[in-house]
C-alpha beads as a LAMMPS data file, in Angstrom:
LAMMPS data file: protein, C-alpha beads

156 atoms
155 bonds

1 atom types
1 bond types

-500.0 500.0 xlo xhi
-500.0 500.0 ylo yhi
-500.0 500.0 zlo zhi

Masses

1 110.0

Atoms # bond

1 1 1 310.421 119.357 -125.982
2 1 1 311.956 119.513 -122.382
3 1 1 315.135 121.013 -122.270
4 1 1 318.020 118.626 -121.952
5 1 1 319.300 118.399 -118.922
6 1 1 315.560 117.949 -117.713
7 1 1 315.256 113.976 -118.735
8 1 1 316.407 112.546 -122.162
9 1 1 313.637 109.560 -121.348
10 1 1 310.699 112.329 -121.158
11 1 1 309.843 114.126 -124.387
12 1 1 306.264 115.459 -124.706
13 1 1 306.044 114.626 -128.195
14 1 1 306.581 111.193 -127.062
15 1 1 303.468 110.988 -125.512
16 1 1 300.571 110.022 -127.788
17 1 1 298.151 112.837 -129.708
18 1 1 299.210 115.207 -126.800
19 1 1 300.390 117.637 -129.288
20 1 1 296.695 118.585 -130.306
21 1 1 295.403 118.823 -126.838
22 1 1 298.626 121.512 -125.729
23 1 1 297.871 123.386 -128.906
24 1 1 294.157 123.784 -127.909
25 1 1 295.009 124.276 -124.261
26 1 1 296.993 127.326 -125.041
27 1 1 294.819 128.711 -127.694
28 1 1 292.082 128.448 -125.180
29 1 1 294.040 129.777 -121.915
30 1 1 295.323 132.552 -123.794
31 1 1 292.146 134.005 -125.316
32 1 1 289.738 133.099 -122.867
33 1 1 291.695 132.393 -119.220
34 1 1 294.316 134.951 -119.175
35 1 1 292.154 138.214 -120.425
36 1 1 289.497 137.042 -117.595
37 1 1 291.753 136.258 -114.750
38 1 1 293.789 139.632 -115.075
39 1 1 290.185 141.662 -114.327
40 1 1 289.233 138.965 -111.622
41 1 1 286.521 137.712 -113.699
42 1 1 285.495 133.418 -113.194
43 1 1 282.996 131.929 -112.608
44 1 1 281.052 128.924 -114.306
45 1 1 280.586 130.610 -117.542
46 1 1 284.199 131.139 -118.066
47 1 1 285.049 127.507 -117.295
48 1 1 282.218 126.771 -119.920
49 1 1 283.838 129.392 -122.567
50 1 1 286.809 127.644 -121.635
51 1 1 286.071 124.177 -122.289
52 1 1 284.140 125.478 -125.750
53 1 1 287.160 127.200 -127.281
54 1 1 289.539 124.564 -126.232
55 1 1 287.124 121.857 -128.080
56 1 1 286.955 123.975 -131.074
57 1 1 290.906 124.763 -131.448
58 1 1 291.544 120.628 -131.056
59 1 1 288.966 120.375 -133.906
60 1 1 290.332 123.408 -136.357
61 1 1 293.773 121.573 -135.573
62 1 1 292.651 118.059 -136.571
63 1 1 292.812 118.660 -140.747
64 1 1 296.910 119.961 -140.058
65 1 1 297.438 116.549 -138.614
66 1 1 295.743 114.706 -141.132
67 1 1 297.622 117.212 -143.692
68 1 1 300.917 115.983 -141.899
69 1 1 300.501 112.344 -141.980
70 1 1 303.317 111.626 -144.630
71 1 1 305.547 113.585 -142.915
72 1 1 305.004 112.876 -139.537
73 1 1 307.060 109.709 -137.899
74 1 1 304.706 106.939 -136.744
75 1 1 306.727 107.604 -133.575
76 1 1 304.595 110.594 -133.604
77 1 1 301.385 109.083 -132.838
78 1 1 299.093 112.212 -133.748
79 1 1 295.437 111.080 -133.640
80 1 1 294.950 110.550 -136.994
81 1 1 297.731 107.840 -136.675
82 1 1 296.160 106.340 -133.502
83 1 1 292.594 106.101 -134.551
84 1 1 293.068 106.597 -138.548
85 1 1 291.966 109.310 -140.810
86 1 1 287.985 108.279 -141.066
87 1 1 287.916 107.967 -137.277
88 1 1 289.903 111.518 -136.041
89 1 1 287.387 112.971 -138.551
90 1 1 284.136 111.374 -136.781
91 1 1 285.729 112.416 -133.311
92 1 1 286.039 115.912 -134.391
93 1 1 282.580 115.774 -135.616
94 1 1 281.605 114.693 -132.119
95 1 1 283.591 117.653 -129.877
96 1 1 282.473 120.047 -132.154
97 1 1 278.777 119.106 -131.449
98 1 1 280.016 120.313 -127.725
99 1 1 280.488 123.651 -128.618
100 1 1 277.704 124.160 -129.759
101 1 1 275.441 122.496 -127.054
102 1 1 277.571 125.087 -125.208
103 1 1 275.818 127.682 -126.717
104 1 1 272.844 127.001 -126.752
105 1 1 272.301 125.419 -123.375
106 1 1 274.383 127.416 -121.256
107 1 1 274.955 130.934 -123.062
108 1 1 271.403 131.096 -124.457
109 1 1 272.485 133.732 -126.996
110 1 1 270.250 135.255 -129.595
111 1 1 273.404 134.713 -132.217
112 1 1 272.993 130.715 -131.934
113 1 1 273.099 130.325 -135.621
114 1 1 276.880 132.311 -135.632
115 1 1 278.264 129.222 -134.438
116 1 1 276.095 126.675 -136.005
117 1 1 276.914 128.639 -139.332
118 1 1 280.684 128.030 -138.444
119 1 1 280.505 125.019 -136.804
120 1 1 279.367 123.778 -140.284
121 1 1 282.315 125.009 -142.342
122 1 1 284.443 123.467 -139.702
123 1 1 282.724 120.107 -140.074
124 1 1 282.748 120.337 -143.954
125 1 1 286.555 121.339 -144.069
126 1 1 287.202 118.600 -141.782
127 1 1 285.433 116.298 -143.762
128 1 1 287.162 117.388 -146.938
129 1 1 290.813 117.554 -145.413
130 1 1 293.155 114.678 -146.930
131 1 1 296.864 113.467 -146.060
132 1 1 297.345 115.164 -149.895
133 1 1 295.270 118.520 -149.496
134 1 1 296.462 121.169 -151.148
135 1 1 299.067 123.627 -149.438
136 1 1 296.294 126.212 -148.672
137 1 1 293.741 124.092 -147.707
138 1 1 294.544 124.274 -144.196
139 1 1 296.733 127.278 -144.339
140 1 1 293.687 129.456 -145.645
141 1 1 290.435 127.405 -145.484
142 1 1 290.871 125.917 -142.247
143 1 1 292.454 128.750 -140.481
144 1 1 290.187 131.205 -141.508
145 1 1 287.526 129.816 -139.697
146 1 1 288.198 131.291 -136.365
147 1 1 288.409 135.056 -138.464
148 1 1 284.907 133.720 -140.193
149 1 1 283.579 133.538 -136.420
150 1 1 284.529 136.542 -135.064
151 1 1 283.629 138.750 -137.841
152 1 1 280.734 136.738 -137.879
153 1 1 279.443 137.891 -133.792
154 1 1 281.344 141.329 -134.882
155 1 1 278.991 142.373 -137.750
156 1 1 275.749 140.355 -136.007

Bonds

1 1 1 2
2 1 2 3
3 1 3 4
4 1 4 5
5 1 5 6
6 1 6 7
7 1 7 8
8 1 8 9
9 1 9 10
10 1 10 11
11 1 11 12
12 1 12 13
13 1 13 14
14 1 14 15
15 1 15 16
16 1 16 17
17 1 17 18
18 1 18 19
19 1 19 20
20 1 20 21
21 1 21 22
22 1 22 23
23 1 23 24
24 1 24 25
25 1 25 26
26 1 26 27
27 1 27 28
28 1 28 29
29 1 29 30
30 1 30 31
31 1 31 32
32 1 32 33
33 1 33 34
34 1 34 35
35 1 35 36
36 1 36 37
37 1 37 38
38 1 38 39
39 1 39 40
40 1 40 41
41 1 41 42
42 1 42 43
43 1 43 44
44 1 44 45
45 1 45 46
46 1 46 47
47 1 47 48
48 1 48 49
49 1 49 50
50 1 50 51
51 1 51 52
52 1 52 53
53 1 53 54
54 1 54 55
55 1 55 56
56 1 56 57
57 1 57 58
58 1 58 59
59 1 59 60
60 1 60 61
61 1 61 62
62 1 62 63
63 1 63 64
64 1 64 65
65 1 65 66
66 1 66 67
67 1 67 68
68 1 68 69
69 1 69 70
70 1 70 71
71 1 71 72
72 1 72 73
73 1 73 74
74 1 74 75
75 1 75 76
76 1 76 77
77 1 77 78
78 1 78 79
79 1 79 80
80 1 80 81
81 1 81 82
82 1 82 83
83 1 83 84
84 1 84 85
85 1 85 86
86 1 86 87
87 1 87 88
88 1 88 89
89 1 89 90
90 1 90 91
91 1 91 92
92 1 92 93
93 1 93 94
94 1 94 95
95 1 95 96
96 1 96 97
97 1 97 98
98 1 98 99
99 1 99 100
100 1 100 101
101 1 101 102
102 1 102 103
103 1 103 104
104 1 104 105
105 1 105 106
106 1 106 107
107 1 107 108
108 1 108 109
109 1 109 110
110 1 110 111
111 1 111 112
112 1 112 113
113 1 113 114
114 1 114 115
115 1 115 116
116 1 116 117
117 1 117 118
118 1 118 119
119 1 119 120
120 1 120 121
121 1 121 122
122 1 122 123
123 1 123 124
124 1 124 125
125 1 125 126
126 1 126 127
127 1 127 128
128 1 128 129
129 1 129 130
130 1 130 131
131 1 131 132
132 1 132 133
133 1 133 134
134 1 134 135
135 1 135 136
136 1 136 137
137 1 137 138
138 1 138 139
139 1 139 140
140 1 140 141
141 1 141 142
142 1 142 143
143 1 143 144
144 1 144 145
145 1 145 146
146 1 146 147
147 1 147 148
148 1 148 149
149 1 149 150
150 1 150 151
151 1 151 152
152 1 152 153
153 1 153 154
154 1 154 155
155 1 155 156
């Protein structure tokens, strides 16, 4: 929200499924952007790191808006209201593929199957996630998928 004096006609939360996207932009300015801009460091490959965590966070954030459909005004218009439940779910399907094309065609890592592995659970959580999940579906399934990844490439 804008503060008030700004314009009472221009709310971001107005603006449809933008919510998801400035969620994933932060997520992926502040862990990959920021840390690499204070030591000077960009190039290609951090645009590319960029562009994979910010996919990833707008798909881990996909199941909390499906989770929040009966609570959420349809003024709201999260994805899952725009393009419906079976849709957001086939979408996230399709920029998590991204991620992972990432890796393996421009980071050529030896780990591969680290994010393949998680890339999975993500895709099966999303799958699974329902306007009636239960409380910790997303709260602990869903968001322990980015602590699955890391301790994934910190133990490989």
């Amino acid at each position: 929200v804008l503060p008030s004096g700004f314009s009472k006609k221009l709310n971001l939360r107005n603006i449809p499924a933008l919510k998801i996207f400035v969620i994933a932009l932060s997520w992926a300015g502040i862990t990959v952007l920021f840390p690499l801009l204070q030591f000077e460091i960009f190039n290609e490959k951090v645009l590319w790191l960029f562009l994979q965590r910010f996919l990833f966070v707008v798909v881990l954030t996909i199941p909390f808006d499906i989770r929040d459909i009966p609570y959420d005004s349809k003024n709201l218009l999260t994805l899952p209201h725009l393009l419906g439940v079976k849709n957001v779910k086939i979408l996230g399907l399709l920029f998590l593929s991204i991620p992972v094309l990432i890796e393996i065609y421009i980071f050529e890592t030896n780990n591969i199957w680290i994010i393949v592995f998680t890339a999975i659970c993500l895709s099966i959580l999303l799958f699974k996630a329902t306007d009636n999940q239960n409380k910790y579906y997303s709260a602990f399934w869903v968001e322990g998928i980015p602590i699955l990844w890391f301790l994934l490439y910190y133990f490989a």
